[in-house]
C-alpha beads as a LAMMPS data file, in Angstrom:
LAMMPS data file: protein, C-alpha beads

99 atoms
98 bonds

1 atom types
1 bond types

-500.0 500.0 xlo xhi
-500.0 500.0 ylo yhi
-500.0 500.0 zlo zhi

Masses

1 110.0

Atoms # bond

1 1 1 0.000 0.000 0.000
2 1 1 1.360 3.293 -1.203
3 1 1 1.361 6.528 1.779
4 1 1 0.101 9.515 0.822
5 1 1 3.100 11.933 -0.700
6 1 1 5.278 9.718 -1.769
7 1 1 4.657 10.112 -5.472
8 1 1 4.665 7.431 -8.501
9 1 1 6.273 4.234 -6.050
10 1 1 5.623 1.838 -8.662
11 1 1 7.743 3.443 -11.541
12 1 1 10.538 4.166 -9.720
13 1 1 10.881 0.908 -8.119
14 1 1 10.465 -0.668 -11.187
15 1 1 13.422 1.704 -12.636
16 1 1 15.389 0.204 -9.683
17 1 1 14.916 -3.045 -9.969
18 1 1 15.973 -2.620 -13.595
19 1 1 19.000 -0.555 -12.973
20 1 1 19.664 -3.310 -10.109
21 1 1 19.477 -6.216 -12.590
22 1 1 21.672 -4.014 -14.995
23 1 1 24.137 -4.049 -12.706
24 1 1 24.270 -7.895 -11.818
25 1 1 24.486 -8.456 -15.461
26 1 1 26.865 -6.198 -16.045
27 1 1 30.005 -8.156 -15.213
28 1 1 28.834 -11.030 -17.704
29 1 1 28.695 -8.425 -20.545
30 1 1 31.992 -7.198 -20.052
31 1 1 33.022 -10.822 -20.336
32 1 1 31.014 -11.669 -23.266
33 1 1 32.104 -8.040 -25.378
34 1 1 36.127 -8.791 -24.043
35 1 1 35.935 -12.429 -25.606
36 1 1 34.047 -11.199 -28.712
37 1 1 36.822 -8.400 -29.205
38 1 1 40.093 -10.220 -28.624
39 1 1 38.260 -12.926 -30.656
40 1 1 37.748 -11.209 -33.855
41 1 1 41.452 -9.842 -33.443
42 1 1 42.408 -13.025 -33.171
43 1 1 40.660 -14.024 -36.301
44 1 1 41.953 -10.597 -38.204
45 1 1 45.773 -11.043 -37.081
46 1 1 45.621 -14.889 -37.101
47 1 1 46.683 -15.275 -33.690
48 1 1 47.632 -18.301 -31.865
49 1 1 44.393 -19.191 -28.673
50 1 1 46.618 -19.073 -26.306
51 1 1 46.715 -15.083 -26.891
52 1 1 43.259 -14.909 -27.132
53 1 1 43.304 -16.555 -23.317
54 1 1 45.943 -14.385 -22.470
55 1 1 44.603 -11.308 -23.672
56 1 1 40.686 -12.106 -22.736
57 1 1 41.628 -12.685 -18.868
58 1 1 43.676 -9.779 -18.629
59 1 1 41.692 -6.965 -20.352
60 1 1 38.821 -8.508 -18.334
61 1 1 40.554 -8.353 -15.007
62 1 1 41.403 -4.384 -15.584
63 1 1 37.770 -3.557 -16.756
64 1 1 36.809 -5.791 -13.619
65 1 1 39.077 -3.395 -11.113
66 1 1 37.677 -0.154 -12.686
67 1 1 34.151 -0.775 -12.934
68 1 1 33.948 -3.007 -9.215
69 1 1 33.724 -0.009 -6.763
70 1 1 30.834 1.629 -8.879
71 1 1 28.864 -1.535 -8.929
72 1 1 29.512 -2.227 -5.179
73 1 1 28.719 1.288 -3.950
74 1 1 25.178 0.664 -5.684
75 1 1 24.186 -2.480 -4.422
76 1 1 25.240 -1.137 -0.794
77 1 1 23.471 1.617 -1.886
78 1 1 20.507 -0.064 -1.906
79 1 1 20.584 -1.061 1.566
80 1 1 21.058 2.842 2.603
81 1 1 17.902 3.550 4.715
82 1 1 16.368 6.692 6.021
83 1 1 13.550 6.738 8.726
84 1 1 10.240 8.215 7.399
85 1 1 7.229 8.503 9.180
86 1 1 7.851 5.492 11.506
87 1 1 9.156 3.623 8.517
88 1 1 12.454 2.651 6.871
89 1 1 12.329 3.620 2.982
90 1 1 15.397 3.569 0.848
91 1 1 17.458 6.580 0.143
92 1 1 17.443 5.915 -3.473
93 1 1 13.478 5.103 -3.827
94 1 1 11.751 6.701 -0.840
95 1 1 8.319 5.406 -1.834
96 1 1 9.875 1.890 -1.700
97 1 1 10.490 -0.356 1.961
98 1 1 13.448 -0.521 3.218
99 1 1 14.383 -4.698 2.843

Bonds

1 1 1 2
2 1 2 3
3 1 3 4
4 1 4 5
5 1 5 6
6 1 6 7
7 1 7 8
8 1 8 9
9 1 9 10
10 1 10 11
11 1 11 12
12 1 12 13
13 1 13 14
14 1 14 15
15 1 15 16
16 1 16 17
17 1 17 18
18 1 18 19
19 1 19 20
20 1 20 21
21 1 21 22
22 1 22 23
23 1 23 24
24 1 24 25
25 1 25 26
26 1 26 27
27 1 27 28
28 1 28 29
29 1 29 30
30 1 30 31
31 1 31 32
32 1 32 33
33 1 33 34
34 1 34 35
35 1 35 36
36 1 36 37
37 1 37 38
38 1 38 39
39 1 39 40
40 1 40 41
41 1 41 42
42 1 42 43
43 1 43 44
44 1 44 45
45 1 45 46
46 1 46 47
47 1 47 48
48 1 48 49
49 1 49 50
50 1 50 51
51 1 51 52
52 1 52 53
53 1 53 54
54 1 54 55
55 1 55 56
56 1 56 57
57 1 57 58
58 1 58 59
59 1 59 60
60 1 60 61
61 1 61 62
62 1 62 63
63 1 63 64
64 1 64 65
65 1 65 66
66 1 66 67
67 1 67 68
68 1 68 69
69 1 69 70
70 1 70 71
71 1 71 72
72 1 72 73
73 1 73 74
74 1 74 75
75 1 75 76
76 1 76 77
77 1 77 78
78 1 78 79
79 1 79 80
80 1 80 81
81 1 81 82
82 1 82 83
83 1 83 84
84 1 84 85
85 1 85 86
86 1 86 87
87 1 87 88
88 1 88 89
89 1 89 90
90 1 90 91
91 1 91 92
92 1 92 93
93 1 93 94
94 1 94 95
95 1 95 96
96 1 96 97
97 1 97 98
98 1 98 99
């Protein structure tokens, strides 16, 4: 049930959750677009697999190390609560619960 004031709850929790999902997928995408890049190199240059190993696990590593602390400070994010009328609400989505 939605309190009075707290606007459209169902949109932005739904642009949460999505955002949220985004973000859990996110790691696998880097993985998938690394492997598809070094693997069309590989096929351009005519390189040997073992570079395309080579290359995949560390280019995904780096990405991994840049885009970790933006991932983690959203999903911790997430478990930011305020107090708001004798209720915990997320910071990021006031008209949702806190969990």
């Amino acid at each position: 049930m939605q309190s009075a004031g707290f606007g459209d709850g169902d949109q932005t929790s739904k642009l949460l959750n999505v955002k949220l999902i985004f973000f859990a997928v996110a790691p696998i995408l880097i993985l998938i677009l690394v492997s598809a890049f070094w693997g069309l190199v590989g096929l351009i240059k005519k390189r040997q697999f073992n570079d395309f190993k080579m290359n995949t696990i560390s280019s995904t590593l780096v990405i991994f190390f840049i885009v970790h602390p933006s991932i983690a400070r959203i999903y911790f994010e997430t478990f930011n609560c305020i107090g708001v009328a004798q209720e915990s609400r997320l910071r990021l989505d006031i008209s949702s619960l806190c969990f």
